[in-house]
C-alpha positions in Angstrom: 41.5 -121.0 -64.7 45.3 -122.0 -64.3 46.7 -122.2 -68.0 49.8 -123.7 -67.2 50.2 -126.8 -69.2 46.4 -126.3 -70.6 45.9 -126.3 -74.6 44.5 -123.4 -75.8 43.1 -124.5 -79.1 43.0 -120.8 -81.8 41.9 -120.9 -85.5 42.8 -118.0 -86.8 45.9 -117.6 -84.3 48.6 -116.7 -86.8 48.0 -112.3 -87.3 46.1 -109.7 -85.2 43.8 -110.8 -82.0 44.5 -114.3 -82.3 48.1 -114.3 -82.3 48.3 -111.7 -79.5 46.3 -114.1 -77.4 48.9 -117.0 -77.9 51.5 -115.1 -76.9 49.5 -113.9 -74.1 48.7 -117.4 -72.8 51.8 -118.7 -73.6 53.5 -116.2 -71.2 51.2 -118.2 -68.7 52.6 -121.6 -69.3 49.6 -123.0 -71.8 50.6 -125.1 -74.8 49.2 -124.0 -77.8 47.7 -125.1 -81.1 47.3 -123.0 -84.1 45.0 -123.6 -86.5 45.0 -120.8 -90.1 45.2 -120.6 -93.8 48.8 -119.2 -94.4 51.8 -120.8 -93.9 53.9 -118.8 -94.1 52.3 -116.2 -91.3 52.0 -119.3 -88.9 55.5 -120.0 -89.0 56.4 -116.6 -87.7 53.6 -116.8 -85.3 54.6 -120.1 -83.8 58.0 -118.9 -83.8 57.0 -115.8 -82.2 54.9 -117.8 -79.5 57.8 -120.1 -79.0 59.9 -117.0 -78.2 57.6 -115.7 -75.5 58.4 -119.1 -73.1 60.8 -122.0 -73.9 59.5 -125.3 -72.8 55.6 -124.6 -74.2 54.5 -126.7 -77.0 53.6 -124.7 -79.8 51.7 -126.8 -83.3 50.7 -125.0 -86.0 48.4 -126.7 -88.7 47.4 -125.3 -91.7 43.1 -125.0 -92.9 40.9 -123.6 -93.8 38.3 -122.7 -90.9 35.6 -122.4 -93.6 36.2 -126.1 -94.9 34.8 -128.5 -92.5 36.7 -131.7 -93.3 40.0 -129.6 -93.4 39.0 -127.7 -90.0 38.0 -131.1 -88.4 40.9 -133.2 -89.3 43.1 -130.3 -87.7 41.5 -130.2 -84.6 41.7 -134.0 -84.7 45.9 -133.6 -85.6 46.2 -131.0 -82.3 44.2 -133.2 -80.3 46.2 -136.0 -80.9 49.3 -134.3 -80.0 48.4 -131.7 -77.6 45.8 -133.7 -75.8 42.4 -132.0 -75.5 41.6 -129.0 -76.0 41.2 -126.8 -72.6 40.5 -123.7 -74.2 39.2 -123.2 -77.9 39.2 -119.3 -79.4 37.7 -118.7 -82.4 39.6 -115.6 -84.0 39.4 -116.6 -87.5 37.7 -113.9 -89.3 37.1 -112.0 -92.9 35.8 -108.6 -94.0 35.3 -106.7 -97.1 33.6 -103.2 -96.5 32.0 -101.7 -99.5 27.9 -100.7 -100.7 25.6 -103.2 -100.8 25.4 -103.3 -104.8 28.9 -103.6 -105.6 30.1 -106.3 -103.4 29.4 -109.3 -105.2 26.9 -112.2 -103.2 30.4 -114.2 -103.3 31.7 -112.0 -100.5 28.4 -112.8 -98.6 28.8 -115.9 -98.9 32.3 -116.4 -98.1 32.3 -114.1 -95.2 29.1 -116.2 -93.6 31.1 -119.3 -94.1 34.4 -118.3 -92.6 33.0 -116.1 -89.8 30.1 -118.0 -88.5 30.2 -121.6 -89.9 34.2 -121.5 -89.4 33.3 -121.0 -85.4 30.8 -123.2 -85.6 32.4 -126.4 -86.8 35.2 -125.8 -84.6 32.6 -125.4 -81.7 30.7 -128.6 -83.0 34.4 -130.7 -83.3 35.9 -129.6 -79.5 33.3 -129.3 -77.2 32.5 -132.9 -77.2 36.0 -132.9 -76.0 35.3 -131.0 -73.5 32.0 -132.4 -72.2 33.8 -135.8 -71.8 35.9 -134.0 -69.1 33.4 -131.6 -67.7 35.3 -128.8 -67.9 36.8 -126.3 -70.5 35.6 -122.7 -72.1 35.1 -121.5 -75.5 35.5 -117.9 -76.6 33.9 -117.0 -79.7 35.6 -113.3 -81.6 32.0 -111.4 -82.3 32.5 -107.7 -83.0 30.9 -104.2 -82.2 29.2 -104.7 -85.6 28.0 -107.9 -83.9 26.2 -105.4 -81.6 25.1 -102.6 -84.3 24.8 -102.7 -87.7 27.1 -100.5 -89.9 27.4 -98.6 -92.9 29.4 -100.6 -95.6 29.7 -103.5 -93.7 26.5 -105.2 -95.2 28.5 -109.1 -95.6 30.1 -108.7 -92.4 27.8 -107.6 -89.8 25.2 -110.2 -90.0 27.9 -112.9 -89.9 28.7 -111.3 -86.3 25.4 -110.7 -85.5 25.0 -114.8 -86.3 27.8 -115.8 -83.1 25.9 -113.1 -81.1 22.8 -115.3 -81.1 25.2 -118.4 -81.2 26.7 -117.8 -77.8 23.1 -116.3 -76.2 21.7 -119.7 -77.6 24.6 -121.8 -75.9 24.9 -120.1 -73.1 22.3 -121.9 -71.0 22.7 -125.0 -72.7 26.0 -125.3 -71.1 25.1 -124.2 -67.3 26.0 -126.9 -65.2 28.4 -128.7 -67.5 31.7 -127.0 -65.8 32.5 -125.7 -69.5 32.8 -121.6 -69.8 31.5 -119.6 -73.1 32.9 -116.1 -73.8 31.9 -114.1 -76.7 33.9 -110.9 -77.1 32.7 -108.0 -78.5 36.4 -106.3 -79.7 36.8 -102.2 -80.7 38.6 -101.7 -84.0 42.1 -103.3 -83.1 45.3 -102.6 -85.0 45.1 -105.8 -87.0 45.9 -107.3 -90.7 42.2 -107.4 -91.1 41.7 -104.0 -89.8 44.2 -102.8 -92.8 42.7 -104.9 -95.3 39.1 -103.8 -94.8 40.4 -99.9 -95.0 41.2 -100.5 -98.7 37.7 -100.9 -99.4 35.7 -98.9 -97.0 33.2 -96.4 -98.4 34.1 -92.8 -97.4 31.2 -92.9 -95.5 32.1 -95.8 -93.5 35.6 -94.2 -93.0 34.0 -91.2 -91.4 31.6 -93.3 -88.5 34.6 -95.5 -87.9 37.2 -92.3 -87.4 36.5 -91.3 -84.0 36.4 -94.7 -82.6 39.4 -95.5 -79.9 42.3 -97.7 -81.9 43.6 -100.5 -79.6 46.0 -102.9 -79.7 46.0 -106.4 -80.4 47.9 -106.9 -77.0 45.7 -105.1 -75.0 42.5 -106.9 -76.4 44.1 -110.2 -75.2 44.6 -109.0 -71.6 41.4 -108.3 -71.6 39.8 -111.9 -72.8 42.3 -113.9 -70.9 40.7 -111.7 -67.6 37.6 -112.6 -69.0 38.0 -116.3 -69.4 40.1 -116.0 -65.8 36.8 -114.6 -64.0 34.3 -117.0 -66.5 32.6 -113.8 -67.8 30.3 -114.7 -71.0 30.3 -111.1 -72.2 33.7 -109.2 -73.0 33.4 -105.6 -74.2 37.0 -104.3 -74.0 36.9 -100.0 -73.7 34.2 -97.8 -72.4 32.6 -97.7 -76.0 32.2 -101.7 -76.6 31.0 -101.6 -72.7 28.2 -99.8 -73.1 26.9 -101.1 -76.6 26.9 -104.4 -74.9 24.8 -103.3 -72.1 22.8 -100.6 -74.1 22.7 -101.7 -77.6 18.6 -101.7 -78.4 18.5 -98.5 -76.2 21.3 -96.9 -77.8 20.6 -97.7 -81.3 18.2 -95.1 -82.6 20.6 -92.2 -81.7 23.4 -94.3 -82.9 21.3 -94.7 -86.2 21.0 -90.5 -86.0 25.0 -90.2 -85.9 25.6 -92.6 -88.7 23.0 -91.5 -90.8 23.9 -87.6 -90.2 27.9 -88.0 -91.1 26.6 -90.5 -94.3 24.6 -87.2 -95.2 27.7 -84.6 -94.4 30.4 -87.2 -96.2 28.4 -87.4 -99.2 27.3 -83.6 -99.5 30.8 -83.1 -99.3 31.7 -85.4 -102.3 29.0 -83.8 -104.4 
């Protein structure tokens, strides 16, 4: 795909993954549309954007992804100015860690509601968009606890889990119809989110998480703009998230081992 003068539609595009993305694309020429919560982190964003390329078009609208009318009437707002969207990335996301029993069903609920329903209003809003034009590509943000479950991570996991068999679903449903569906599978990424959810990890969680690779949000993006570029529907960034996309039911009992051996070492260790 040639993203020079395209509109890459992002909810979620002002911090972390997202944002990276924008800037990414708007290196290439696209005009883009952000769609987020906070103001005041979508001014910097679409300031930092701007500052990438002059000449791109750069709109930043403020909703909720998680409030249908509010998401809707956005995507309605960017359309109007932007034109249709060519490309629509869903990188809004939430996560609190913590045990099962102290997280209150709130949190469930909330997280389910921004992380899956979020993606799939703005799904539901753009792709008719895109199927009047026959052509486009969606890339949906899962997550390697989309792939496995994890310790701690009891309200967020199933919400990825939930795009996982979104996209699988879609997928066939759109062969044929010249419109692209990615669903990316990132390893923990130096975000906002990522520092957020480390306030409220359990120990044990802390421990399963601490060898995995860091990356940054730059290099993530480099890695889903190849993978919209060569129309792939699976993008695994790293050796690790390569493999648990490929091997995830085969490697899942002796993943289950691992986890289960450091929870019993972390909490011996606390006792």
């Amino acid at each position: 795909m040639d993203f020079y003068q395209r509109h890459v539609m992002i909810t979620g595009g002002s911090s972390g993954i997202g944002k990276a993305t924008a800037c990414l694309l708007a290196s290439h020429g696209a005009n883009i549309s952000l769609i987020a919560r906070t103001p005041s982190q979508l001014e910097i964003a679409a300031q930092d954007i701007k500052a990438v390329q002059s000449g791109q078009q750069v709109l930043a609208l403020e909703a909720d992804v998680a409030d249908r009318e509010a998401l809707n009437q956005a995507i309605y707002t960017a359309t109007a100015q932007l034109g249709p969207p060519d490309i629509l990335m869903t990188a809004a996301g939430m996560a609190r860690p913590g045990y099962f029993q102290d997280v209150p069903l709130e949190v469930f609920e909330q997280t389910m509601a921004v992380n899956y329903f979020g993606t799939l209003y703005a799904v539901k809003a753009v792709l008719p968009l895109m199927e009047e034009r026959h052509r486009g590509h969606i890339v949906l943000i899962s997550s390697g606890a989309g792939l496995v479950g994890l310790f701690g991570y009891t309200p967020y996991s199933p919400s990825k889990f939930a795009l996982r068999g979104l996209a699988e679903s879609l997928r066939g449903e759109l062969k044929g119809t010249g419109i692209g569906l990615s669903i990316v599978y990132p390893p923990d990424t130096d975000t906002p989110q990522l520092e957020a959810e480390n306030k409220t990890k359990p120990p044990e969680t802390k421990n399963i998480t601490a060898s995995a690779e860091m990356w940054q949000p730059e290099d993530v993006a480099q890695k889903i703009v190849q993978g919209v570029k060569n129309n792939q529907f699976v993008v695994a960034p790293g050796l690790e998230m390569g493999l648990l996309a490929k091997l995830h039911s085969v490697l899942a009992p002796g993943l289950n081992w691992y986890f289960d051996r450091i929870v019993t070492q972390t909490r011996s260790q606390s006792s």
